[in-house]
N, C-alpha and C positions, 0 to 999 in steps of 0.2 A: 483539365476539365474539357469535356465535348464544347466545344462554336458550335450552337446552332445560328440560321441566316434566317431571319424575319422581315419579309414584307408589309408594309403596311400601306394598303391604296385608298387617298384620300390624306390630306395634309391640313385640313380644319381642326377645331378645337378637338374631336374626339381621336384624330391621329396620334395630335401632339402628344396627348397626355398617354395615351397606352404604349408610346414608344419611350418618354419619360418615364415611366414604371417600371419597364422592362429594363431600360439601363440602369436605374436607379436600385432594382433588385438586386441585381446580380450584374455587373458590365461583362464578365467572361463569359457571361452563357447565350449571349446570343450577340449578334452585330444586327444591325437593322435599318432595312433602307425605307426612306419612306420618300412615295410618288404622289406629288400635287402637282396638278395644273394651275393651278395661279403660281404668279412668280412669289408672292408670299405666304410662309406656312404660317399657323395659328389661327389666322381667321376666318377661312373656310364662307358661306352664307352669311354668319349670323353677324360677323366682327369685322366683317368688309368696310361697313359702312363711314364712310368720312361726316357723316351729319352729327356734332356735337350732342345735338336734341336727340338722337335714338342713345335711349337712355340700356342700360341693363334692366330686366323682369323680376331680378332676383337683387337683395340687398346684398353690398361687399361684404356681410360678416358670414354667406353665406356661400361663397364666390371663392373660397380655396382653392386650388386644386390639388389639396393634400386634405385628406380624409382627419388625417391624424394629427394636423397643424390649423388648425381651422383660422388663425390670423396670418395665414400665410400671406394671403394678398391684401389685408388690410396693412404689415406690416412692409411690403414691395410698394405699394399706393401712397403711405405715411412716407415713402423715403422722398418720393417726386416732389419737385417744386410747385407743379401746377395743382397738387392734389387741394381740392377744395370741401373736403369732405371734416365735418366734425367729430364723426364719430364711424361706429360701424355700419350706422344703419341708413347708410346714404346708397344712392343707384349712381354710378358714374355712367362713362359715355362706354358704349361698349366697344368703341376704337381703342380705348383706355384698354378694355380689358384682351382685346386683340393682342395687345402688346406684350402684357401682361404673359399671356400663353406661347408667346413667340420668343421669351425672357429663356423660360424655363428649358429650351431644349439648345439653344445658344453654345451654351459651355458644353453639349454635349456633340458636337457637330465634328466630325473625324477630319483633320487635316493631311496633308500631302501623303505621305505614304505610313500612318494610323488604320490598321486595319481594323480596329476597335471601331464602337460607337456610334455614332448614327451617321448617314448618307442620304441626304437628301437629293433628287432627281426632279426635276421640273418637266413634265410631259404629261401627256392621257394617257392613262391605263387603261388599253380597247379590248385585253383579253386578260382570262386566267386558265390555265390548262395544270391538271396534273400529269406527271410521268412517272417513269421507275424510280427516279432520283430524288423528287419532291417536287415544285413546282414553279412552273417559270410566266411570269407578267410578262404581256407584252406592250412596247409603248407604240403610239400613234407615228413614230420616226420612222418603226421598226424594229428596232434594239427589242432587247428580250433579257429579263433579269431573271436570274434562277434562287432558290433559294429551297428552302426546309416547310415553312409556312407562310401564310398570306395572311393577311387581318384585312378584312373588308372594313373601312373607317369613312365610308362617303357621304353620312349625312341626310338633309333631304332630298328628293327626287323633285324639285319642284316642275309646277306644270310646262309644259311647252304653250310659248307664248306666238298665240296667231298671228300673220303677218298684216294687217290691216285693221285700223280702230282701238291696239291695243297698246298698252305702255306697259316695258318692264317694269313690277315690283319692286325690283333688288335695286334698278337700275338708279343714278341720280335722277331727280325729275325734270332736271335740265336736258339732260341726253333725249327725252321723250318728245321736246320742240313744243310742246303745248304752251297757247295762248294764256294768256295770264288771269283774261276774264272768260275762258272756254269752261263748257258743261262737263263737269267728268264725273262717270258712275264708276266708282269703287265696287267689286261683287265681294262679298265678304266684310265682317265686321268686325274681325278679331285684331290682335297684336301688329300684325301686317297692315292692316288698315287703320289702326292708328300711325304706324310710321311713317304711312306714304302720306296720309293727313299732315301729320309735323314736316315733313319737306316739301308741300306743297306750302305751306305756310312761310315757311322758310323763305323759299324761294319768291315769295311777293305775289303769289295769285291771291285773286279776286274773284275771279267766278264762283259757280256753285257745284257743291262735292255732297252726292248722295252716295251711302253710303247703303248698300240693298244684301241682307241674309233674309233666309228662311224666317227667323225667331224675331231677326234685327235686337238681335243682343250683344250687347259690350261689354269687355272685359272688366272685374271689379276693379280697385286700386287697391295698393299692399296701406297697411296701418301697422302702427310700432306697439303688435303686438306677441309675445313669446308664443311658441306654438304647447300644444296640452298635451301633456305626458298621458298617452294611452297605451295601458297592456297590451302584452301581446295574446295575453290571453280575455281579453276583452276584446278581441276583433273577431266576428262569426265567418272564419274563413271556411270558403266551400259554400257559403248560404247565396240562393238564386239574388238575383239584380234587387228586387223587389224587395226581399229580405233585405239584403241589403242598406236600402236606400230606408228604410224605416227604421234601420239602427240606428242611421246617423243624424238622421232626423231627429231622434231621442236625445242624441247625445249633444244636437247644437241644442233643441230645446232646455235642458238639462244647465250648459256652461252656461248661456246666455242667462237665465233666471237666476245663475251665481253672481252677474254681474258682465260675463264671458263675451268675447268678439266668433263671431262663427269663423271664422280666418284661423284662431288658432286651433281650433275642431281640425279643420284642413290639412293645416300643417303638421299638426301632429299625427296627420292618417299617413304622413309620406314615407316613411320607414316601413309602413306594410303594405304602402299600393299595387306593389310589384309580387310579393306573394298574394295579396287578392284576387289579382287580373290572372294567374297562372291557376291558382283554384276555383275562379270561376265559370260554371258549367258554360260550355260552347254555347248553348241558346241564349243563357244569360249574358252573356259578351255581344251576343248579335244585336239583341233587346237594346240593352246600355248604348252601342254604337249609333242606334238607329232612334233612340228616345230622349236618352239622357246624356250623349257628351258633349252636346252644346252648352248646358247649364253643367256641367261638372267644368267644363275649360274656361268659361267665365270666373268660376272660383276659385280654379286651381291655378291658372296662370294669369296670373295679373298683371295690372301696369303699376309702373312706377307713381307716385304723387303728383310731380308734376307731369307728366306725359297727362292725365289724368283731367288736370285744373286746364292745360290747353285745349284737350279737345272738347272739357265738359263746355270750355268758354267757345270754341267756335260754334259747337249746337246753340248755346244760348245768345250768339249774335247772330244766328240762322247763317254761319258760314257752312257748317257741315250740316246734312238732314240725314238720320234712319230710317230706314225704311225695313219693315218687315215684309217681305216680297218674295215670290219666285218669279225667276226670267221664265217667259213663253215662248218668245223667240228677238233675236238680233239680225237685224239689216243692215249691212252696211250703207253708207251713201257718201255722195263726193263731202259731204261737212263732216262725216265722223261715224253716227248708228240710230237708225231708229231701236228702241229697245219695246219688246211689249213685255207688260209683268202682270202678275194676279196679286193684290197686296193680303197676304195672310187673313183667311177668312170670307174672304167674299170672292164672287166670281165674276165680278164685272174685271175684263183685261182693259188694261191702259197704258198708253204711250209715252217715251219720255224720247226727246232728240239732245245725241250726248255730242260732245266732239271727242270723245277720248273715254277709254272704260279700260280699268285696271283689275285685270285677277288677282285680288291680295283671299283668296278661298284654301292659301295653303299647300299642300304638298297633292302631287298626280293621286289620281283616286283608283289606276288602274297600273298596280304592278307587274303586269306581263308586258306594258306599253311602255318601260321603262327607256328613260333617253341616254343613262349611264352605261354604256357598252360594254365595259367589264360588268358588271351584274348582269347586263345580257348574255354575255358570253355563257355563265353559269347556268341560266334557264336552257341555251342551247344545247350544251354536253351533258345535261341530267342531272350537272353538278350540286345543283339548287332546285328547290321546289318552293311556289306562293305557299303563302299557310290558307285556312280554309278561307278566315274571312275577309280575305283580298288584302291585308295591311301591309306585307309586305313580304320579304323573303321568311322563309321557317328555319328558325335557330331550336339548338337545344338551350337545357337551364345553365352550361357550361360556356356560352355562347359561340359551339361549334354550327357551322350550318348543314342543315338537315338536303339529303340528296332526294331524287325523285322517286328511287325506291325507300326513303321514310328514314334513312340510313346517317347518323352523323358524323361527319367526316371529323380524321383526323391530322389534316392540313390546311381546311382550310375553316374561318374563323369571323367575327362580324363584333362591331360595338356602336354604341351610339343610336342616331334615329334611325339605322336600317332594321336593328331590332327589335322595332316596340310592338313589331306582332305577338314575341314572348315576354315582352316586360311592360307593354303598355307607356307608363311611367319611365320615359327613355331619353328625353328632348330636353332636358338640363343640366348643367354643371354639377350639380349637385350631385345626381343620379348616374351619370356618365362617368364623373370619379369615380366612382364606386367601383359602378362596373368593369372598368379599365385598371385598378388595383386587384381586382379578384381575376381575371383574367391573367395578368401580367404574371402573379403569383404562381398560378396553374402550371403557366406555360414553364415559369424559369424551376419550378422542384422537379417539373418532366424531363426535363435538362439535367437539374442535380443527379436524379429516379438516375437517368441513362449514364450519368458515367461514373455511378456508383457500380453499377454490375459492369462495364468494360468501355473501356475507352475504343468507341466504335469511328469508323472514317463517316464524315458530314457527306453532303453532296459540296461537290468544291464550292470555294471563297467564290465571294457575290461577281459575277461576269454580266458584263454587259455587252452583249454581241451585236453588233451594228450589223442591222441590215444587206444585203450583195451590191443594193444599186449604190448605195452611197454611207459615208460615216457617219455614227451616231451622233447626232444632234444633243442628244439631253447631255445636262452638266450637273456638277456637283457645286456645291454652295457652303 
């Protein structure tokens, strides 16, 4: 059977699992290296975090990462000692679940001279170039890895974070040096601004934490309810936002007077999110974007129970305040920032003096200012085109990425949150299995496809060519 060589850039939850697939299909059809710059694969953004209290969004019984095993990780969770969970329908710590994803590619990891299997590299991936032979990554040392195809797997683009007045998001809140009784304005009120909430708390501050969006809306919490089996022929796919939003309106209206939770209305729309978002007209995706995805990610992505009962209790001991607001402008000054805002509704602007202010507002809003250099690289050489409405790079339904003449290539490839320009619905386990088993499948029968009709020469076994001024830096693990 033909070796094909698969790259994969980016080493977070969405790497792990489409290189797990890919071996898991078939191990003789491809070998596959995959590049993370953190020194550990699996947890990428989300599963970094060392704070017990950042819980998982999604319950363990939903948290497989096998499509087809759905107690996979309820049954890896049951074997731990520390697992304290009763049942399925508990939210662990997502360090838990880090580990978890870091398990499953373990036993596949190629030793001494195993030319099989996976190869993991520790470096940036600052470029991606096609040639006659297929295509070669290159890393921040300089080394340059050649391969067949590439799978773009990097996740969010989060913002770049100003050099004065601001604290990283991701970062511990320790690292940020802030005062225990200091004023911090949190911009944003979603999932991230509950986390960085729970490790200020954590962490023993006292002071006061406003928490400022447009809406100043918070995320619902999940309840231990089944989600509602809805046809597929009961979805008005292709109907404008509007249409839309008044079917489902019917349809909470509808369960709820059976007794019904609107949750599982929700949940049971998730199965068809992603052919909605793709059949819904361009204006109507603008509309939604700009009207209604503040109030649909409140519903749809929620917090855990307790994440929940803490932050409802620091509002109700007036530790945390919302604020429905827009920023007018930020001053710095030697204590931290003057902030001026308009609070939703009225036009008198007002002051607030902060010592500290956290962007938890989410991922960059402007994908051509991307700070990830291999997806730069791709804007450069034509390789990649934004899609119309700025979300991010343009995939086809295959998740090949679309070039700047509209063109979808057939080397190189995207999963996870890079492409929720084509799927919307992209930013969870759930969804990202998915996608990463339909993908996997694609790639390894184009495999089978090729050396059913002849067994053709690959572009050589994976080489890592170091650099002229000096030897390759990256390692194998």
């Amino acid at each position: 059977m033909i070796r094909r060589y698969a790259i994969i850039v980016g080493g977070g939850a969405s790497g792990v699992l489409l290189a797990y697939q890919l071996l898991r299909l078939d191990r003789r059809a491809f070998q596959v290296t995959l590049i993370e710059q953190r020194s550990e694969v699996g947890r990428g953004l989300a599963y970094h975090t060392g704070n017990p209290d950042h819980l998982l969004n999604v319950r363990v019984a939903n948290m497989s990462a096998l499509p087809e095993d759905p107690d996979h990780f309820w049954r890896w969770l049951s074997a731990r000692e520390t697992c304290r969970c009763a049942d399925r329908y508990c939210f662990v710590p997502r360090q838990v679940y880090g580990d978890y994803i870091a398990s499953l590619i373990r036993p596949l990891v190629s030793r001494g001279d195993d030319l099989g299997g996976l190869r993991i590299l520790n470096g940036e991936c600052v470029s991606v170039r096609e040639n006659t032979d297929g295509v070669v990554a290159e890393l921040a040392s300089g080394a340059e890895i050649a391969g067949d195809i590439v799978i773009f797997a990097t996740g969010h683009d989060a913002r770049n974070i100003p050099a004065v007045g601001y604290a990283d998001p991701w970062a511990p809140t320790s690292a940020a040096e802030i005062r225990k009784d200091a004023t911090i304005l949190i911009l944003g009120s979603g999932l991230t601004m509950a986390d960085y909430v729970l490790s200020l708390l954590r962490n023993g501050h006292t002071g006061p934490i406003v928490a400022m969006s447009r809406r100043g809306l918070m995320p619902r919490a999940h309840r231990r309810v089944p989600p509602l089996s809805i046809d597929e022929l009961q979805v008005p796919f292709g109907a404008s936002a509007s249409q839309l939003l008044r079917w489902l309106r019917r349809l909470v209206d509808s369960h709820s007077a059976q007794g019904g939770n609107w949750r599982s209305v929700v949940d049971g729309l998730r199965p068809h999110t992603q052919r909605l978002w793709r059949e819904l007209p361009i204006d109507s995706r603008r509309r939604f974007l700009e009207h209604a995805r503040a109030w649909w990610d409140i519903h749809r992505h929620r917090m855990a129970p307790e994440v929940e009962f803490t932050i409802s209790k620091a509002v109700t001991d007036r530790r945390l305040a919302l604020m429905a607001a827009k920023i007018v402008d930020i001053s710095p000054n030697a204590a931290g920032a003057i902030v001026r805002y308009r609070r939703r509704g009225q036009a008198v602007v007002e002051g607030l003096e902060v010592d500290a202010i956290v962007d938890c507002t989410g991922i960059a809003k402007d994908p051509a200012a991307t700070g990830n250099p291999a997806v730069r690289s791709l804007f450069d050489q034509g390789l990649a085109r934004i899609d119309p409405l700025h979300l991010g790079i343009d995939v086809s339904s295959d998740c090949a990425i679309v070039n700047r003449r509209g063109l979808p290539s057939r080397r190189l490839f995207a999963v996870g949150p890079l492409t929720r320009a084509a799927f919307w619905e992209i930013i969870a386990i759930p969804d990202i299995r998915n996608q990463c088993v339909q993908l996997a499948g694609r790639l390894v029968r184009n495999v089978e496809r090729e050396s059913e009709v002849a067994i053709a020469p690959s572009v050589a076994p994976l080489q890592v060519r170091a650099p002229k001024r000096r030897a390759a830096l990256v390692g194998h693990h």
